[in-house]
N, C-alpha and C positions, 0 to 999 in steps of 0.2 A: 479639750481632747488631747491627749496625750500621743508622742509620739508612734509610740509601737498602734497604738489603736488606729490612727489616720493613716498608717501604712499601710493596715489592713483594711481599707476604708477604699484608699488610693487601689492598690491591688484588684481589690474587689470590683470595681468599679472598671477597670481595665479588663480585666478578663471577660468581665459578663457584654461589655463592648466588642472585645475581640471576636468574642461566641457570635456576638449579631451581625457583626460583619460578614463571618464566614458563610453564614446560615445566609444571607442579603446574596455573596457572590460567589455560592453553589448554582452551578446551573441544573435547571430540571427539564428542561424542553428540548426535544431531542428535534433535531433539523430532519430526520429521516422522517417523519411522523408526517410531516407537512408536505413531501416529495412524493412526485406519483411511484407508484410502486413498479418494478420492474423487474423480469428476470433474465440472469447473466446467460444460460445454455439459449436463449432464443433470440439476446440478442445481440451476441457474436455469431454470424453465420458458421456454416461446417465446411461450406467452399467456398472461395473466392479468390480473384486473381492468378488463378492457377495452385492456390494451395487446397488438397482437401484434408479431412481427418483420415490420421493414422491409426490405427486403434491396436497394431502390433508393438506399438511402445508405448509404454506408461510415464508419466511424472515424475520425480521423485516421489514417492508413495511414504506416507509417514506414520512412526513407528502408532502403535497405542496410546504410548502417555500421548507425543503431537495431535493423533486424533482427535484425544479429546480435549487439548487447546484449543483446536481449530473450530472444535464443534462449541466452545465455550464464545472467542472470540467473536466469529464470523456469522452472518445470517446465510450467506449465497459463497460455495466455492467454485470454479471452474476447474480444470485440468484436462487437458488437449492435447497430444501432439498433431502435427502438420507434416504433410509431406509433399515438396512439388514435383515437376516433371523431371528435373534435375538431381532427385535424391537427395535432398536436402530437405531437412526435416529441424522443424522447432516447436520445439515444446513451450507452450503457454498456461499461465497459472491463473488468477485473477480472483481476489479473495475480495469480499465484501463485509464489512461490519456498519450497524448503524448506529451504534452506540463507541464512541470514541472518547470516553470518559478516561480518566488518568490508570483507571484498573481493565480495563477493556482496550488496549492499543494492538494496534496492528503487528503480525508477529513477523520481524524483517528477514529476509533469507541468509542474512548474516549471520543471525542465531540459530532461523532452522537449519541449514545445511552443518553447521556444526555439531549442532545435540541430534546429527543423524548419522557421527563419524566422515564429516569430511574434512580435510584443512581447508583453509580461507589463503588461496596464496597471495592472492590483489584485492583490492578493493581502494577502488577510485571513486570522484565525483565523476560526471560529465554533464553535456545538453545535447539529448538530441533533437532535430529539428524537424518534426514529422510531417512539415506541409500543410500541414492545419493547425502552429505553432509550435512555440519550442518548449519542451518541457524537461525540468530536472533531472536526473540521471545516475542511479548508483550502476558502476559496471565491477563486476565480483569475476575471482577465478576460483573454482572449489574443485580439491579434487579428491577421489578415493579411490584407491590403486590405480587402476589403470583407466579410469574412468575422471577427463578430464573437461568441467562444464563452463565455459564462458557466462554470465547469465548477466541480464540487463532490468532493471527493472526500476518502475517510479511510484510515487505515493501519493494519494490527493485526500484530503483531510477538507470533508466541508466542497466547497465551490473550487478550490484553490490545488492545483500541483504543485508540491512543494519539495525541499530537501528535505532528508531523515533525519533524527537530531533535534539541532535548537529551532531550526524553523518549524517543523513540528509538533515540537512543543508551542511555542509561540502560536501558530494558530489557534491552535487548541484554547491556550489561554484567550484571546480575542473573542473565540466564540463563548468562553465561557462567563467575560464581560459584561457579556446583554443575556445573560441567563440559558443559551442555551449550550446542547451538547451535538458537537458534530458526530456525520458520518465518517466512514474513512473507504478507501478501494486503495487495493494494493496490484500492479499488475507484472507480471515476472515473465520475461521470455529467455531460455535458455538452448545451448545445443551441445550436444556431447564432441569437441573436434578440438584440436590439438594445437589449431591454430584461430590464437583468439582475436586476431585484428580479422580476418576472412569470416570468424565466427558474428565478430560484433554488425560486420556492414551485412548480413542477412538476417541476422536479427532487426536491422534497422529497417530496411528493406520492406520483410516480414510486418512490423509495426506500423509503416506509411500507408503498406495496402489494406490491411485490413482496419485499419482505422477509415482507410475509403471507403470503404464496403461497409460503416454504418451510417446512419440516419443521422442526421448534425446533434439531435436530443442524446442519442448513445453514447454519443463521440465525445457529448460535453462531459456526459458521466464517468468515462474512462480517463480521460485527458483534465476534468477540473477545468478553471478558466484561465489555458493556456495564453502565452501572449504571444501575438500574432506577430508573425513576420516580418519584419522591415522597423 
């Protein structure tokens, strides 16, 4: 056999390998398939702890093309503002996908708030620590004109609260080690105010109680499996 022949021999032989590998560590089984099914408007209350709904403010409300990302992306969307005795009001998002495949990701507010015209003036990590453990934490500043939004928000991919990024990528891949494909829940609390360290501890606030106000199965769904305290 001559050379040029057993390189294509070798080749050949590598590629049609490579193929079956991939095809072996494609996941097909999606984890949301196997979980009871649930819906987000019933099971975040509409009052509690002194917050109820506001229904004089909206969301940020996104444009058409977003729309129908969001209708591609998500199976279940929320959007809520709150308002308590105080005037204080926070608006809550809470996007659901159950397919969290590498073309199907969760779409982070970092991106949405920009391709809606706003700048990005901070964006930090943080943890916050909700009392029913602590979970990851991107904290963002967006503003357009005069309209300036602290917003808080975390991502659980699967079982797991995680960072944005390589850690979720990394899950992602884990689950798709043993064949399957995760879900994902993204949850986003924001407030229009000027001041974003007063903005952030009511947002905090805000997220401790109404994570009380659900049933522990809710709470795991929202929160992923936080790690507890201490």
């Amino acid at each position: 056999m001559n050379r040029k022949l057993l390189a294509s021999v070798v080749l050949g032989v590598a590629m049609a390998g490579t193929s079956a590998l991939t095809g072996a560590l494609t996941p097909t089984q999606k984890v949301a398939d196997a979980r009871a099914n649930f819906n987000l408007d019933a099971m975040v209350p509409k009052s509690f702890a002194g917050w109820t709904v506001d229904t004089s403010v909206v969301p940020l409300t996104p444009d058409p093309t977003q729309k129908e990302l969001i209708a591609a992306l998500y199976d279940q969307t929320l959007s809520r503002t709150y308002v308590n005795a105080q005037g204080q009001r926070v608006m809550l998002s809470i996007a659901y996908g159950g397919d969290q495949s590498k073309q199907l990701q969760l779409h982070l507010p970092e991106v949405c708030y920009v391709a809606q015209g706003f700048d990005m003036l901070k964006d930090r990590r943080d943890e916050l620590d909700t009392g029913f453990g602590k979970v990851p934490v991107k904290r963002l500043v967006a503003r357009q004109n005069s309209r300036n939004e602290p917003i808080t928000y975390w991502i659980t991919i699967g079982d797991k609260a995680v960072k944005s990024g390589l850690d979720q990528k990394m899950q992602r891949f884990i689950y798709g080690l043993s064949g399957h494909i995760p879900d994902g829940m993204l949850v986003r609390v924001s407030t229009i105010e000027a001041d974003e360290a007063g903005a952030y501890k009511v947002q905090d606030r805000f997220v401790e109680q109404m994570l009380a106000a659900l049933d522990p199965q809710a709470r795991t769904r929202l929160m992923g499996a936080a790690p507890k305290n201490g």
